[in-house]
C-alpha positions as CSV (number, residue, x, y, z in Angstrom):
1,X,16.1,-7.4,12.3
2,X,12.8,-9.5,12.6
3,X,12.3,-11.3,9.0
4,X,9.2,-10.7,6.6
5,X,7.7,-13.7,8.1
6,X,7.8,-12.4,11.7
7,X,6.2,-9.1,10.1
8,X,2.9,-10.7,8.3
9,X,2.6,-12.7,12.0
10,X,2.3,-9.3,13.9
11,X,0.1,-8.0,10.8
12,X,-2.3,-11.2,11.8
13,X,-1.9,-10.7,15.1
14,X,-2.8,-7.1,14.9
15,X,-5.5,-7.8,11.9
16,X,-8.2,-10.0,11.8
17,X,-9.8,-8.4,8.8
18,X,-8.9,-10.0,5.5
19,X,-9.1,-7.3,3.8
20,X,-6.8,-4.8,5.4
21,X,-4.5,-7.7,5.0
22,X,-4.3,-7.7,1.3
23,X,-4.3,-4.1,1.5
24,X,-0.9,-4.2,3.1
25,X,-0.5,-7.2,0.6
26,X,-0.5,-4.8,-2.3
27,X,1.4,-1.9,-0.6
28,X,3.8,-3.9,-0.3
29,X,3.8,-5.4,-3.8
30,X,4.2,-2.2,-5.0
31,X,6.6,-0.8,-2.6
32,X,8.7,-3.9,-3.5
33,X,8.4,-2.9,-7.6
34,X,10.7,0.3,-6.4
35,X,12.7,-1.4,-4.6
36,X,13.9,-3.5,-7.0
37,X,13.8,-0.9,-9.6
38,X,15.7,1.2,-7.4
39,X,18.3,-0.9,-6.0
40,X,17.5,-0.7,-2.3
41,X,16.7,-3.2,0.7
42,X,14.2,-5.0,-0.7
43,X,13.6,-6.6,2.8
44,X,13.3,-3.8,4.8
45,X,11.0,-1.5,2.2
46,X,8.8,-5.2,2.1
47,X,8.5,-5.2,6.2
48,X,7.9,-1.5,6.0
49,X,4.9,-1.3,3.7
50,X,3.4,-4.9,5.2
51,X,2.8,-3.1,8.3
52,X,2.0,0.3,7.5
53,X,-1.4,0.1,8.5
54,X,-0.8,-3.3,11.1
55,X,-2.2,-1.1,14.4
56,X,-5.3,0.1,12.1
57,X,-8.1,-1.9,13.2
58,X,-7.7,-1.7,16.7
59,X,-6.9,2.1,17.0
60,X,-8.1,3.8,13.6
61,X,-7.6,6.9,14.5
62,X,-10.6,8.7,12.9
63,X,-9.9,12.2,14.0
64,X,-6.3,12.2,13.1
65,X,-4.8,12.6,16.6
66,X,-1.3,13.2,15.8
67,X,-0.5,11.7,18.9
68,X,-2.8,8.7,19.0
69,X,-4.0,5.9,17.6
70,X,-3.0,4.7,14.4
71,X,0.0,4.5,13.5
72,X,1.2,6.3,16.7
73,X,-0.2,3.6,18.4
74,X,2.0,0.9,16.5
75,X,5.2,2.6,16.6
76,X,5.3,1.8,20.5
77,X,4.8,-2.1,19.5
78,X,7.5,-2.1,16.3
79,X,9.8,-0.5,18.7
80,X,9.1,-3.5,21.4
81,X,9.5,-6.0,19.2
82,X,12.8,-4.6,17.7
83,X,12.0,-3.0,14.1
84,X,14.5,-0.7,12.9
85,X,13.8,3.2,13.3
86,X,13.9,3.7,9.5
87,X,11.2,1.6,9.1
88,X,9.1,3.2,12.2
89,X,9.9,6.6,10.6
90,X,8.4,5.9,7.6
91,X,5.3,4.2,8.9
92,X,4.7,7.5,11.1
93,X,5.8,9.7,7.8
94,X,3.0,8.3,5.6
95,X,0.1,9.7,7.3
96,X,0.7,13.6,7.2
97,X,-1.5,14.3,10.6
98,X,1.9,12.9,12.2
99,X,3.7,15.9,11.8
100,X,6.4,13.7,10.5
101,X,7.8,15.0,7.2
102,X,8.6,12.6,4.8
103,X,12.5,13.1,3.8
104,X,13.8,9.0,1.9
105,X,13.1,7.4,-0.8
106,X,11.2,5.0,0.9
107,X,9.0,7.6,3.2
108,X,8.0,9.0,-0.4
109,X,7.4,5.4,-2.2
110,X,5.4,4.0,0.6
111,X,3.0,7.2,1.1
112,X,3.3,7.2,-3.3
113,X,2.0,3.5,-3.1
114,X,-0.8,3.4,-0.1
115,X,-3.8,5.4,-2.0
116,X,-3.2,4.0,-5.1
117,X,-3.0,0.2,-4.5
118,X,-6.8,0.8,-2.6
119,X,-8.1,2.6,-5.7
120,X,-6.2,0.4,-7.9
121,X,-8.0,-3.2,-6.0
122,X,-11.3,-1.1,-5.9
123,X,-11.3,-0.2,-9.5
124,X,-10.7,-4.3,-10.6
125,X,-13.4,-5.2,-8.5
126,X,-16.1,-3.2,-10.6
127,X,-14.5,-4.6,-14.0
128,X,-16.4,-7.6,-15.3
129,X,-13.4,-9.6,-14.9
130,X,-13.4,-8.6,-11.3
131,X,-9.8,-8.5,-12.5
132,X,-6.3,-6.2,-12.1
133,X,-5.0,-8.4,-14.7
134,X,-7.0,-6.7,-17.4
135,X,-7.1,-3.2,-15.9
136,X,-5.5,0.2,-18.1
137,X,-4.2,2.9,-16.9
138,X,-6.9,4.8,-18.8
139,X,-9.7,3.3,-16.7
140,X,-7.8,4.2,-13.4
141,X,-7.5,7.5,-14.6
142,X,-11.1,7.9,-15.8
143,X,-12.2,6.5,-12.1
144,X,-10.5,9.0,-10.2
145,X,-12.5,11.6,-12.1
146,X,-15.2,10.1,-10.5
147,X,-16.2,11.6,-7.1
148,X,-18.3,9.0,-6.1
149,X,-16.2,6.6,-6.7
150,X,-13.7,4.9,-4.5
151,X,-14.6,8.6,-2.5
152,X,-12.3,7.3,0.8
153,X,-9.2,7.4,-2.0
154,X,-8.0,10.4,-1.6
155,X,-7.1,11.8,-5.4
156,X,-4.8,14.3,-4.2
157,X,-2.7,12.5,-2.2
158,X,-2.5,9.6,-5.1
159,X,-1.2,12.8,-7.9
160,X,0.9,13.9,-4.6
161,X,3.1,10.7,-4.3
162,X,3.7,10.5,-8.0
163,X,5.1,13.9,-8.3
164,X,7.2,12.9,-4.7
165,X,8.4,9.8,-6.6
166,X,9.3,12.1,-9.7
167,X,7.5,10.8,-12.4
168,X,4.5,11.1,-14.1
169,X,0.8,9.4,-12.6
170,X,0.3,7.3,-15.8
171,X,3.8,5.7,-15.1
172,X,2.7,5.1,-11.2
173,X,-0.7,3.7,-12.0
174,X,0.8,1.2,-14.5
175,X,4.2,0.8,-12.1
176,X,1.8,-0.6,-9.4
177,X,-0.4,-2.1,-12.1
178,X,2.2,-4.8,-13.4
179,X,3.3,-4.9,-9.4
180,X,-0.1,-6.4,-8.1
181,X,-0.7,-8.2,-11.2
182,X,2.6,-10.4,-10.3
183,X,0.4,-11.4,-6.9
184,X,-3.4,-10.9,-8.3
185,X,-4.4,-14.5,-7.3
186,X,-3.0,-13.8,-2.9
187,X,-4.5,-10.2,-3.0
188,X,-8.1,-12.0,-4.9
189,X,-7.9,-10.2,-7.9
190,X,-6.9,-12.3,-10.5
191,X,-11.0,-12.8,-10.8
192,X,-12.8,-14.5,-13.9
193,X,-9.5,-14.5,-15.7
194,X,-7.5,-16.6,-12.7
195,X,-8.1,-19.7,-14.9
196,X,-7.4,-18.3,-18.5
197,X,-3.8,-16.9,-17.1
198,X,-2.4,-19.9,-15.2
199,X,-3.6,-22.1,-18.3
200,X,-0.6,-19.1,-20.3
């Protein structure tokens, strides 16, 4: 099976834009949280979630063609380059236009984890801190109230993976709080408060 390292090279390969890189940075920050917590392949869920959205930039896929473009598109190239099916499947499973129903625990936590870690870096980049290290859940919550905010995020499919996952959105939002927070500084988010934290 090709090693985390061989899956952030395709990501680069794939990916010129930084930011869809950390992105996949913090899915897979996240994804790893319930891995861990869960006691399953930490590897595999890591691979899965960094390149969830790898074949994004060149074939985005705006009108949802279940049957090209992203992440049709990549599932040809994962396949190639000899990434296990369970990994492919979930890639396909967490957009719904796929027609690909999502069916283990790491289907559910990767589609649980995608929304939420771009509303999550979008709402520490309006704090003053331009920080995740000093973001509540309260403040998350209070965003997503906010249509105009963050308005690519879907809401409902953010409340959708929590209630897959089986728990409640506050504990989500602050599960994949404390995740990112562990790699603020290689996603850029540790902010004005970088200095005051590695100094703890």
């Amino acid at each position: 099976m090709p090693t985390r390292d061989d899956a952030w090279k395709l990501l680069c390969e794939f990916t010129p834009g930084d930011n869809l890189r950390k992105h996949a940075l913090a899915v897979e920050a996240c994804v790893r949280f319930y891995a861990r917590k869960g006691g399953h392949n930490e590897d595999l869920w890591s691979i899965t979630s960094l390149l969830h959205d790898f074949d994004y930039e060149r074939w985005p896929n705006q009108d949802h063609s279940p049957t090209e473009g992203h992440p049709t598109a990549g599932s040809t190239i994962l396949r190639e380059r000899g990434y296990s099916e369970e990994t492919i499947r979930a890639i396909l499973s967490h957009a719904d236009y796929t027609g690909v129903s999502r069916q283990s625990a790491l289907e559910h936590t990767l589609f649980a984890c995608d929304e939420l870690a771009g509303f999550l870096t979008a709402c520490s980049y309006v704090r003053p801190s331009k920080s995740i290290l000093d973001l509540e859940v309260s403040s998350v919550k209070k965003r997503m109230k906010d249509k105009a905010f963050a308005r690519g995020v879907s809401r409902e499919d953010v409340t959708k993976g929590a209630e897959e996952l089986g728990i409640s959105l506050d504990e989500h939002i602050a599960n994949c709080i404390a995740a990112m927070r562990a790699v603020a500084g290689e996603l850029g988010l540790a902010g004005t408060l970088a200095a005051s934290s590695s100094a703890s």
